[in-house]
C-alpha positions in Angstrom: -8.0 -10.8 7.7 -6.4 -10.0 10.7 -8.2 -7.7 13.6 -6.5 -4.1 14.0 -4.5 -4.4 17.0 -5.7 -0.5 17.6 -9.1 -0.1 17.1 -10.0 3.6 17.0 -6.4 4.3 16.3 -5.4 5.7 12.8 -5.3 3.5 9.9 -2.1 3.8 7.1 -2.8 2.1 4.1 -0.1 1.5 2.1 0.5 1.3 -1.8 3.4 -1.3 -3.1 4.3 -0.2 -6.8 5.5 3.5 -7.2 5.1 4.1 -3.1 7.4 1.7 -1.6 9.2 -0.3 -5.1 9.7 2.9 -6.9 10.3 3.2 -10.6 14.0 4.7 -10.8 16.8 2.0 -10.3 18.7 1.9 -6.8 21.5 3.4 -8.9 19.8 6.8 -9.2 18.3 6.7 -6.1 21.2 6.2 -4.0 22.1 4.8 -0.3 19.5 2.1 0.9 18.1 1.5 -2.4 18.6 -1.8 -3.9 17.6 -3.5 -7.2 16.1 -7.3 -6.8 13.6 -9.4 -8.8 10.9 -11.3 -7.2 9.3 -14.3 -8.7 5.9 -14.7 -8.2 4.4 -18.0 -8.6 0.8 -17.6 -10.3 -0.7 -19.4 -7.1 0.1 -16.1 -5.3 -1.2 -14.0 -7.7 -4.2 -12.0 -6.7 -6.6 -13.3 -9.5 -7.7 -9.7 -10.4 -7.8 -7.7 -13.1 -5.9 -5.3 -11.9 -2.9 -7.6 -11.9 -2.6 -9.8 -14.8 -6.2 -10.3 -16.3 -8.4 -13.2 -16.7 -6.6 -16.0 -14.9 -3.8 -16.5 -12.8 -0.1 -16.4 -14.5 3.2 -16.5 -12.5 4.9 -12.8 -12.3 8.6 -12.1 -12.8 9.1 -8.4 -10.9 12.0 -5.8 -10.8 11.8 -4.1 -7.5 13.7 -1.4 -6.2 13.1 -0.9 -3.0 14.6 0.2 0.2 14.2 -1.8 3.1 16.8 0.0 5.7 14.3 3.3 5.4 11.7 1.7 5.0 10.9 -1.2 6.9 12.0 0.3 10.1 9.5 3.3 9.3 6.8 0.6 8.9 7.5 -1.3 12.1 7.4 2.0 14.0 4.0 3.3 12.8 2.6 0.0 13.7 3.6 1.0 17.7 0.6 3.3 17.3 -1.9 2.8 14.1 -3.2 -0.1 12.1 -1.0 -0.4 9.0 -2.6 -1.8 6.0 -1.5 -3.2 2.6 -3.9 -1.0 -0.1 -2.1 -2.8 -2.8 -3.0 -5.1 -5.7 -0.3 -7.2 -4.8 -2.9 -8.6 -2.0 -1.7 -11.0 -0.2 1.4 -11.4 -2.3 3.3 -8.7 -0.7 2.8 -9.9 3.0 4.5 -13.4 1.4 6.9 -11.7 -0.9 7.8 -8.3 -0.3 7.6 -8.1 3.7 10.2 -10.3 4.2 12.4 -7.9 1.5 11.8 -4.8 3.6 12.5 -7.3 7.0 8.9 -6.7 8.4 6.2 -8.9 9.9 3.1 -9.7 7.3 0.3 -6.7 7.8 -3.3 -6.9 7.2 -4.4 -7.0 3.4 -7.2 -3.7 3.5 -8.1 -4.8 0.2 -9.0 -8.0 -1.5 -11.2 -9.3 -5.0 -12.7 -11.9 -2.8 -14.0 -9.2 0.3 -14.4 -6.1 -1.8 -15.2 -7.7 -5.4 -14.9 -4.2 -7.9 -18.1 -3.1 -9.7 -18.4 -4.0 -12.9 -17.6 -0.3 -14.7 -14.0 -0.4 -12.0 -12.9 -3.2 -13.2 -13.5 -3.1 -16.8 -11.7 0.2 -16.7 -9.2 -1.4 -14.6 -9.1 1.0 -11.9 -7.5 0.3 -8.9 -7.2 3.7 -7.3 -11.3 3.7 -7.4 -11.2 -0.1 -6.4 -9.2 0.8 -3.2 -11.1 3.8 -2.4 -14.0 1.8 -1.8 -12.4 -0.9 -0.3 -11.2 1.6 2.2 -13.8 3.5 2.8 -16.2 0.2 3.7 -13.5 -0.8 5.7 -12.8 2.0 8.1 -15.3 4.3 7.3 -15.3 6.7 10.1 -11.8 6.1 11.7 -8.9 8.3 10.5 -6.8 7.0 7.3 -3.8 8.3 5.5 -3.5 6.5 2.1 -0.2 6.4 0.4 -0.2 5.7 -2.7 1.0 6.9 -6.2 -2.3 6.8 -8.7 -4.9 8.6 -6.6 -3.8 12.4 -7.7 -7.0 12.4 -10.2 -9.1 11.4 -7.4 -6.9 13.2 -4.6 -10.1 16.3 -4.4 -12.9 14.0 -4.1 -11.2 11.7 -2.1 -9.5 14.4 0.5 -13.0 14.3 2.2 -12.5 10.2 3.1 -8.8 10.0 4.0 -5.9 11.9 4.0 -3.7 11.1 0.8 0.1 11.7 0.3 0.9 10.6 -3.3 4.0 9.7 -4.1 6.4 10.1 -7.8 6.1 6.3 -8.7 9.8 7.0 -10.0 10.8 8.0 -6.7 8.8 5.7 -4.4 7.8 8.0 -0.8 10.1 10.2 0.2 11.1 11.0 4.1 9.3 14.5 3.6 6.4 12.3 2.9 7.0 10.1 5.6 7.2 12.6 8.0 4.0 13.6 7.0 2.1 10.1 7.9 4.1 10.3 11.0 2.7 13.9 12.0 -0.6 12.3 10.8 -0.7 9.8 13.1 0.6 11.5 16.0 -2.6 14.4 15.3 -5.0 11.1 15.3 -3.9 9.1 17.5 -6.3 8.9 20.2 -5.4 10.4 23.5 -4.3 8.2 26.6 
């Protein structure tokens, strides 16, 4: 894993599915948006399950994404926190989707080989609890916003940890969302 280039600066930890690949085609979500598919061989896939269960099979994904708003957006906010993938897609999304959205890999925050799930998380398969924990290990006492779209159950409990946005997985995180990490990170950032 990489070492935050910021240490002590706010952390962004960011969701893949239903935050940044939303569910609604590019179609209905208009200028930006575009529809692609991304192969992913099973060698890439995180061997979780939270992804595909027991073992490792190769992935065939419909993404709809928008990297003109979005990859620009995630190149900023690195100028002045650590942002993180908080995504089952692991590693897969520094090697498959970052180059989609035209940004430089990011650290993974979360990972089955450094933050294995307890045994009741990932029976139920839940990732939102997964990543909580992973997070809160991780940078437990420095500042996080966590974007994601599962975490409204936990969103109370959770709003103690980190501050959450959650997103409409249809709709993928919107610029009033945005705006609201930026503002965020410009309250946390540490003072020069």
């Amino acid at each position: 894993m990489a070492t935050p280039k910021h240490c002590g600066h706010p952390v962004v930890a960011l969701d893949v599915d239903g935050v940044l690949n939303a569910d609604a085609s590019a179609a209905e979500l208009g200028a930006g948006w575009i529809d692609c598919r991304v192969e992913i061989p099973a060698s890439d896939v995180p061997d979780s399950p939270f992804v595909s269960g027991p073992g490792r099979v190769p992935l065939s994904l419909e993404l709809t994404i928008n990297p003109s708003l979005h990859g620009p957006w995630i190149e900023w906010l690195r100028e002045s926190a650590d942002v993180v993938w908080a995504t089952t897609w692991e590693e897969a999304a520094n090697k498959h989707l970052a180059p989609l959205l035209g940004i430089e890999p990011i650290p993974v925050a979360v990972s089955m080989r450094e933050t294995p799930p307890r045994f009741g998380v990932a029976i139920s398969r839940d990732a939102v609890m997964w990543k909580a924990m992973a997070l809160q290990r991780r940078y437990n006492g420095r500042p996080v916003v966590w974007i994601d779209d599962g975490n409204r159950v936990f969103a109370r409990k959770l709003g103690r940890l980190f501050h959450i946005v959650t997103t409409n997985p249809r709709l993928g995180i919107a610029e009033g969302q945005m705006n609201e990490v930026n503002e965020y990170v410009r309250r946390k950032e540490p003072r020069r």
